[in-house]
N, C-alpha and C positions, 0 to 999 in steps of 0.2 A: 889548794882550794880556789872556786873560780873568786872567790870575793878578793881574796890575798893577789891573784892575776892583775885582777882590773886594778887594782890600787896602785901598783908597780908600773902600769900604763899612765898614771894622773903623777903633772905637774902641778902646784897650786903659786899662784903670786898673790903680794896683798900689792894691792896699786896705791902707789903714794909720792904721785909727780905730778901732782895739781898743785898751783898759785897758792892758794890757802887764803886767799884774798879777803874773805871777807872775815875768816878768823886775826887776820891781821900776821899770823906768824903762820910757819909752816906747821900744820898738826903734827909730822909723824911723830914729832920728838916732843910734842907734850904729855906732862905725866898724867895717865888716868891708873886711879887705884895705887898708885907707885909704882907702875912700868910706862914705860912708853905706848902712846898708841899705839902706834905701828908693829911693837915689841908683842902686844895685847891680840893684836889682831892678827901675829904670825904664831904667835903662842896656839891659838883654837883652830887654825888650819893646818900647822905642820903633822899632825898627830893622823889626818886625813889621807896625805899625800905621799907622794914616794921621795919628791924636790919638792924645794921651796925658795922661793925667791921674792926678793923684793923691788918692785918696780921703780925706780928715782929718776926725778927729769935729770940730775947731776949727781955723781958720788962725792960722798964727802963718810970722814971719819967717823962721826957721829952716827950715819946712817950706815955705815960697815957693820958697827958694834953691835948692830941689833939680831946678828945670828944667823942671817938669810943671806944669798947671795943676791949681790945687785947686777938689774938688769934696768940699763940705762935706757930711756927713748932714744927711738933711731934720729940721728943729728937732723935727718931730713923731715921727720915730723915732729920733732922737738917741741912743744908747745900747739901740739894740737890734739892737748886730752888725754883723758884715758884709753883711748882708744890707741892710742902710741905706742902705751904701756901694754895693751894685750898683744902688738905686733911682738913688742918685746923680748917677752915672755913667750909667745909660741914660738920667734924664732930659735931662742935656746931651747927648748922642750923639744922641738924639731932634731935640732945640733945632739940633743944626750938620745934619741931614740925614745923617744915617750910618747906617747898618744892621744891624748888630752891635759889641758889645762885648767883648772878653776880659778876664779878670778872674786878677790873680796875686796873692797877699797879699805884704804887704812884707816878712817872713821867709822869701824863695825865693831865698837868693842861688843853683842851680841849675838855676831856671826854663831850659827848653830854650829854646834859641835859635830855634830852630823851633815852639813849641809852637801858635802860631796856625797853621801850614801842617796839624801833625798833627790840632788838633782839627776842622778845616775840612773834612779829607776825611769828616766826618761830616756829618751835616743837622745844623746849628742848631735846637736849642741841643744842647751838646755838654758833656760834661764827661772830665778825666782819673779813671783809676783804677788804683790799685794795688794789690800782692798786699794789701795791710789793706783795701780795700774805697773807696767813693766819694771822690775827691778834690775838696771842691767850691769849692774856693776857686780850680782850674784847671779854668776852664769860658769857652765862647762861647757868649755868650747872644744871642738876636735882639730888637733894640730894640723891638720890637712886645710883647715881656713884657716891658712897665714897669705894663703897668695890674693885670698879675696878682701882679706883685709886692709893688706898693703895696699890693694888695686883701688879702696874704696879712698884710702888716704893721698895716694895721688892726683885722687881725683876732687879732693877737699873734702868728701864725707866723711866727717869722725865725728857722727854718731853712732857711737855703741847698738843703740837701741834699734836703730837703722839697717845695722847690718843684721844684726842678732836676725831681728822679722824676716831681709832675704834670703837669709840662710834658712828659713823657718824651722828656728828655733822652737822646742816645745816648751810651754808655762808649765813651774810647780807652782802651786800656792803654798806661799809660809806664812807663818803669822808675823802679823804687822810690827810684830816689838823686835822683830830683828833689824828691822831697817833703822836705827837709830839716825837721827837726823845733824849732825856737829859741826855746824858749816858759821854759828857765831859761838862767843866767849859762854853768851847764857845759853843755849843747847847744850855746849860742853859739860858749864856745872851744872843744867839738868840731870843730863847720861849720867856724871858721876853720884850725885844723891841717889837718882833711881837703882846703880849698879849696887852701892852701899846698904840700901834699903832693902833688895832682893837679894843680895850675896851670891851674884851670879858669877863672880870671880872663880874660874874652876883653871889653874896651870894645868898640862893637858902635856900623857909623857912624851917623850923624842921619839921619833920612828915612822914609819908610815902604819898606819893603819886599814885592815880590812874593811872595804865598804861593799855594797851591796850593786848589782849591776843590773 
């Protein structure tokens, strides 16, 4: 089927080699619900994709365990964003023969279950949006913007959002409760009551799943 086609073409990463600064620790490894976020937010992407991976500024045992392969930022942009992590991640999706990439950060306990089907009905590269404006941390990118990627990081651009628009990227609209916000302690145990309250918790099975192109 073409849908089982395109699916087998999508790499997905959850990005999760940001500072954590202002939560004070690193998110991936805290518990929401009793999984890890990052664990949470590979759970509702793997089910989308053909691979999955997990983006980390540095490997460490803790972050192995959570099921995904790691894909380190490149030494040479080490600390310049998520944007590191998308070269990342397309360079390997490049490496296994894949075609696109989806990209969620590890703070999305909400990420749609669907969201690779919805951004797909668009041309690659594709990005979410909501009523605040660009979300570019939920985007499909086409592995073929890896060289522009790189090119934008050597040249100090690593804004996401920057390249996405050069690439002209096309907007889906999702709705606004996917973007959960978890960047302090009280965000956090917001998400977690709201996740509690709505019982949005759905484990989600292994495999790649058919989406829609």
């Amino acid at each position: 089927m073409a849908e089982n086609h395109f699916a087998a073409q999508v790499a997905g990463v959850v990005l999760a080699g940001g500072a954590s600064s202002r939560m004070g620790q690193p998110k991936a490894l805290l518990p929401f619900l009793g999984r890890a976020l990052a664990a949470r937010a590979l759970d509702r992407l793997r089910p989308q994709v053909a691979r999955i991976y997990l983006n980390v500024r540095e490997s460490s045992a803790a972050l192995a365990s959570l099921g995904a392969m790691l894909v380190e930022d490149p030494p040479a942009f080490r600390g310049a964003g998520p944007l590191a992590g998308v070269a990342a991640a397309l360079a390997q999706a490049e490496t296994e023969g894949l075609a696109f990439l989806a990209t969620v950060p590890c703070d999305a306990p909400f990420s749609p279950l669907d969201l690779v089907a919805r951004l797909a009905q668009a041309r690659a590269p594709a990005v979410a949006v909501s009523t605040s404006g660009l979300e570019p941390m939920f985007a499909l990118w086409p592995v073929s913007a890896l060289a522009a990627v790189e090119a934008a990081l050597a040249e100090g651009r690593s804004s996401p959002r920057r390249v996405l628009e050069a690439l002209g990227a096309t907007r889906v609209s999702l709705p606004d409760a996917v973007f959960a916000n978890l960047n302090t302690p009280a965000e956090f145990a917001q998400a977690q009551a709201a996740a509690n309250l709505l019982e949005v918790q759905q484990p989600a099975p292994a495999g790649p799943m058919g989406v829609d192109r």
